[in-house]
Structure formats: C-alpha cells, structure tokens
C-alpha positions in Angstrom: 13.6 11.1 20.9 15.4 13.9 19.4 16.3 11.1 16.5 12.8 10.9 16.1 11.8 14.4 15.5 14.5 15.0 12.7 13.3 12.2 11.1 9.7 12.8 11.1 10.7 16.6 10.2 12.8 15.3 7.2 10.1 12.7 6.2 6.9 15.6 6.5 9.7 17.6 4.5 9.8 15.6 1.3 6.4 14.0 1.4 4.3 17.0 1.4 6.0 17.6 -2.5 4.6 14.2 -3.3 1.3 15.1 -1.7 1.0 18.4 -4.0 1.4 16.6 -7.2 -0.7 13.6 -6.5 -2.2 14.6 -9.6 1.0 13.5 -11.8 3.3 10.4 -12.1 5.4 11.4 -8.9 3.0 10.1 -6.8 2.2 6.1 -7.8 6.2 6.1 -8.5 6.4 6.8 -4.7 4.1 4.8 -3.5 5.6 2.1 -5.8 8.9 2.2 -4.1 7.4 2.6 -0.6 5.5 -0.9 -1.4 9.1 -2.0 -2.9 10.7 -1.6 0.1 8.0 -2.8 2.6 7.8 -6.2 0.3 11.9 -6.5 0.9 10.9 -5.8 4.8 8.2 -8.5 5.1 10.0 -11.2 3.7 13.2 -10.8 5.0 11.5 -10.8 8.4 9.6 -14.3 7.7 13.4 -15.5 6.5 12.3 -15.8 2.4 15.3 -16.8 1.2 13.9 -18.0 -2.5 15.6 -15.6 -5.0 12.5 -16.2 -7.3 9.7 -15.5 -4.8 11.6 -12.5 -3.9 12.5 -11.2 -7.0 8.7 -11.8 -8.2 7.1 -10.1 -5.5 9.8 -7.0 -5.6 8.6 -6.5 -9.3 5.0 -7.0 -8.2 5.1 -4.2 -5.3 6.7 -1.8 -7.6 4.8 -2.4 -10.5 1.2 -2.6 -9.1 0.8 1.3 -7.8 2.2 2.4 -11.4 0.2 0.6 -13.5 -2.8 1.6 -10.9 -2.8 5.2 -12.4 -1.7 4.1 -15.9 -5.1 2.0 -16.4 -7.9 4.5 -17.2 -10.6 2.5 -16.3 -10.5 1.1 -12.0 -12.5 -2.0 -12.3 -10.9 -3.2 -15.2 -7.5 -3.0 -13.1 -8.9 -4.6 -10.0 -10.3 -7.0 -12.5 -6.7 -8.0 -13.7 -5.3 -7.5 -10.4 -7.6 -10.4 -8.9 -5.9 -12.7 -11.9 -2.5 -11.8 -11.1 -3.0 -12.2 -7.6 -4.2 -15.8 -8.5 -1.1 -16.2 -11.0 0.8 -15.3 -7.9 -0.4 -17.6 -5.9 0.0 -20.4 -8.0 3.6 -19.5 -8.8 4.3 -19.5 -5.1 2.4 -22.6 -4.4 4.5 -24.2 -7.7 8.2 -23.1 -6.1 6.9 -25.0 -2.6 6.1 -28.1 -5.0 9.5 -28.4 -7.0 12.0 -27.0 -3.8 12.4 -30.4 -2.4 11.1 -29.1 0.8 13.7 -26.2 0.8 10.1 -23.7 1.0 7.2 -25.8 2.6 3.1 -24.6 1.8 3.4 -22.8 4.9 6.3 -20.5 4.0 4.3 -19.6 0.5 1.1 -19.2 2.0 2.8 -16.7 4.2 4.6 -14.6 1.6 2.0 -14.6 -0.8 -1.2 -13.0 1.9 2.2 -10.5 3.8 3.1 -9.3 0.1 -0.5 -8.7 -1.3 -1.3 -7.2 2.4 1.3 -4.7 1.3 0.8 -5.0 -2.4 -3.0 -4.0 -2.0 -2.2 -1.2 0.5 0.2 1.5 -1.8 -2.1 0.3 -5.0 -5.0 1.1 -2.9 -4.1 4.5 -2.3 -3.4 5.5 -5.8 -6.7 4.1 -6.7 -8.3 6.2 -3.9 -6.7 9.2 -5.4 -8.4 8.5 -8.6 -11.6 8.6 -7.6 -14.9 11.0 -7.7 -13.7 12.4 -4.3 -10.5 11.0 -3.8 -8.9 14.4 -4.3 -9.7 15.1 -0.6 -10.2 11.9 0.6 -6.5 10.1 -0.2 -5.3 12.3 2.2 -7.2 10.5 5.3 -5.6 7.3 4.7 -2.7 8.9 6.1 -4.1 11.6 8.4 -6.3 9.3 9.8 -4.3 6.4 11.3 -1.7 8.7 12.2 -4.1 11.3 14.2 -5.1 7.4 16.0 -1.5 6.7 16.4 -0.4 10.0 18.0 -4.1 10.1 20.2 -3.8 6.9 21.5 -0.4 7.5 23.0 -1.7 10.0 24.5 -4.6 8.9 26.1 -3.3 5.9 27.1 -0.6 7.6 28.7 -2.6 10.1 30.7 -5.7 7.7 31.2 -4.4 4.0 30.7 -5.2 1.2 32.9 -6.6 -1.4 31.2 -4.0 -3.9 29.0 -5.7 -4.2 25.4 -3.7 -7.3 24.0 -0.9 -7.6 26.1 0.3 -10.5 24.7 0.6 -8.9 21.1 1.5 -5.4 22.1 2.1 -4.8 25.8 2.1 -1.2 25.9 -1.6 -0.5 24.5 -4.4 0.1 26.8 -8.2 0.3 26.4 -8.7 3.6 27.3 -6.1 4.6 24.5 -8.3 2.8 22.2 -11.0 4.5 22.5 -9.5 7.8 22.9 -7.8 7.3 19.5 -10.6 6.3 17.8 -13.1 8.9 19.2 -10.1 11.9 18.2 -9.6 10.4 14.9 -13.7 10.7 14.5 -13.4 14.4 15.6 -10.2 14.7 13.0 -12.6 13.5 10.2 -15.5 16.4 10.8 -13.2 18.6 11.2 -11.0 17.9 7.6 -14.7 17.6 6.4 -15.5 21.6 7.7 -12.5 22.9 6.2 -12.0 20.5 2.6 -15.0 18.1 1.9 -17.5 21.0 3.5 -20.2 18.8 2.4 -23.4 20.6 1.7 -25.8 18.2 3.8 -25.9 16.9 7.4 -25.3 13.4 6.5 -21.8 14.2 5.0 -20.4 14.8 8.5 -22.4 12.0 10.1 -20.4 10.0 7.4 -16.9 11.5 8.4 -17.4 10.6 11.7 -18.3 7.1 11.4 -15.9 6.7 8.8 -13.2 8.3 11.6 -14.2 6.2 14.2 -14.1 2.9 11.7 -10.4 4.0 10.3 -9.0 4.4 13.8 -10.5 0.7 14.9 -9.2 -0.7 11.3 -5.7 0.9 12.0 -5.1 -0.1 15.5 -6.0 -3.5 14.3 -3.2 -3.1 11.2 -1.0 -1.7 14.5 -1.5 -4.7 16.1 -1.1 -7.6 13.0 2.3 -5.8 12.1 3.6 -6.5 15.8 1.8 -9.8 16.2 4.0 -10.9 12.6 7.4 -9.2 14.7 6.5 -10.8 17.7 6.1 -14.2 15.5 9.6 -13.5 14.0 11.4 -12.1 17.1 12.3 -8.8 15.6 12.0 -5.2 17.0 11.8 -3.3 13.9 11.2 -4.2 10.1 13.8 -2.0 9.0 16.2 1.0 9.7 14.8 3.0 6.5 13.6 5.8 8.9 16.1 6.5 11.9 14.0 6.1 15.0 11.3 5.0 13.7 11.9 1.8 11.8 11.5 0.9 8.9 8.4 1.7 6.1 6.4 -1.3 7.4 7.2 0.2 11.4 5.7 3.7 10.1 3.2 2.3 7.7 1.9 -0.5 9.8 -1.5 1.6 10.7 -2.3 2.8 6.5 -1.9 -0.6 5.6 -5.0 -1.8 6.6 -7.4 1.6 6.2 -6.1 2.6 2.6 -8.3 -0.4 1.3 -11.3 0.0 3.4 -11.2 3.9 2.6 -11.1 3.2 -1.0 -13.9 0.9 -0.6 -16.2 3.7 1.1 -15.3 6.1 -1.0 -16.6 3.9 -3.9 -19.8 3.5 -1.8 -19.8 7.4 -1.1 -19.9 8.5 -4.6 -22.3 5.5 -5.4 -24.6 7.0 -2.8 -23.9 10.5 -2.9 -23.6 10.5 0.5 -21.6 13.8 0.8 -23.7 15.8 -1.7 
C-alpha cells in the first residue's frame, strides 16, 4: 500500500506540469509516449513477436497524438486518421498472408483493434483539448474515470454484495457500480459549479448525464483491460508504475471515455448545450 501512495504522489507530482501547459507541445509529446508505451504493453501481452508489426504500431502510437495538435483543422486529421487506420490494417492483414503461418488472421486482427484501442485513446485526448470547450473539459477524461475508480472501491467495499462479472473481474460488485457511477455524476456538477459554471440549467443536466455515462463507459474499459489479461494469463501489463502496473493497468478506465468525451464535446459545442 505504502508503494502505492509514493507512486501515485510521484505520478500527481509530474503530471499536474503537463496539465498546466496543455496549451503547448509538452502535452501531445506526453501523451505520445504514454500511447508508446501502452502499444509495447498490449502486444507483448498478446505474445506479438513480429518485429515489423511492432515496430509499425510503436511509430503509429507515438506519432498519432503529435501530429493530432500539429494539424490545424480536426476533421481533416480524423479524415486521414480513418486512411491510416485502413493502411494499417491492410499492412497487418499482408504480414499474416506472407509469414507462412508464423502470425495467423487472428493474431493481426488482434493487434490491429488492441493498438487503435490505444492509438485512438491518447490522440483522443489531445483532440479533446483542442476543442471549443475542451480547455475545461480534457480534464474529465481523467477526473472522471478515476473519481469511478476510487468510488467504486469504496462502495463496493462498504455496501457490496452482489458479484458484477465475476468471471472477468471477481472483486467488482453491483452496488459498487452504481455507487461509482452516481459519484462520478455528482463529480461532474460539481467541476461544472466551480470551471464550466454554465450560465443555463441544462449545462448541469448535461454534466450529470455525461458523469453518469463516463463512469458506465469506464468500468466497461475496467473490465475489457482485465478480460484481455485474464485471456493472456497475466496480472499486470507492465511495471512502469510500482504498485500499480503498468500505463495500460492505470489507464485502463480513460481508454474508453477519452473518445466518447471528445465525441460529446463536439455535440456540446454543436448544440450549445452549456451556453
């Protein structure tokens, strides 16, 4: 346990720098080698052992965040990100066809939808920074599944009697579900009080559905990272973080609510929904 604070007090120590200057080049180049390293994670837990499938993908997870933030216009990037995902593909698909059955369709269609499950993730939240309100909002895709994370525990451990999944993660209970997702709602009014402060009604209303949908998305991400170890028979993804894991272990719940956040925050400004 104590292994665990440090770490989290080190970590909170030397991301809250690369918080404050989201606005400059520090931040995609961090988020770049975060996806780096949670590309190396996934595949060496699904046994890749391809030098060119890992090699590609490497330069794909850190070049995608960068280049994120380089290109000035969004949809133009998402535009060429859907053709190199594609490219990807078929590169993967091509290494299964010439290895002489040394890496079978099923290993490539595995590496290709665990790295752009990462891939999309850290470019996702550069792209959410960059938007009308992503000043303020980027910041949820972290507070968010975390606040579900930590809320969860705890209701589940004071409340829990009901198994979620058991079979995919044996410790999680219904009642720490809900409790996680109905704090996390709460977290979201109240970051909307003190930063958004929306001037109408309907700005909260948003927050709190948005909280509740971001704590349901991330326990799902909790439980698709442990269903993949579970797969693989591994405990941890890495050793990156000393108690903790590795980035996919302390990422697991951001990497499937930075998307969706980027996506309402699209609709948001759209709709003016928190003007």
């Amino acid at each position: 346990m104590l292994t665990r604070i440090i770490t989290a007090v080190v970590a909170v120590a030397l991301f809250i720098p690369i918080l404050v200057f989201s606005h400059t080049l520090a931040f995609p180049i961090a988020m770049a080698a975060l996806a780096l390293v949670a590309v190396c994670e996934v595949l060496k837990c699904v046994g890749n052992k391809k030098p060119a499938v890992f090699v590609l993908s490497v330069v794909l997870g850190a070049a995608s965040p960068i280049l994120a933030r380089i290109c000035s216009d969004m949809y133009t990037f998402v535009a060429a990100g859907a053709a190199v995902a594609f490219c990807y593909m078929l590169i993967l698909f091509a290494v299964a066809v010439f290895s002489h059955g040394k890496y079978d369709i099923g290993s490539s269609c595995t590496d290709f939808a665990l790295v752009l499950y990462v891939v999309t993730t850290f470019t996702s939240i550069v792209l959410l920074r960059d938007t009308v309100y992503g000043a303020s909002l980027y910041l949820l895709a972290f507070l968010g599944p975390w606040v579900s994370d930590s809320a969860a525990y705890f209701c589940g451990f004071a409340f829990g009697k009901h198994k979620l999944i058991p079979d995919v993660s044996p410790k999680k209970t219904v009642e720490g579900a809900v409790g996680g997702a109905v704090f996390t709602a709460i977290a979201f009014v109240v970051y909307g009080v003190f930063v958004l402060k929306p001037e109408a009604f309907v700005g909260y209303i948003v927050l709190a559905v948005m909280g509740f949908g971001v704590s349901v998305i991330s326990q799902v991400g909790d439980l698709i990272a442990s269903l993949v170890k579970r797969k693989y028979g591994i405990k941890d993804y890495g050793k990156l973080f000393p108690g903790h894991g590795g980035v996919m272990d302390r990422f697991d719940s951001v990497l499937a609510t930075a998307p969706v956040l980027l996506i309402a925050s699209v609709l948001a400004a759209h709709f003016n929904l928190f003007a």
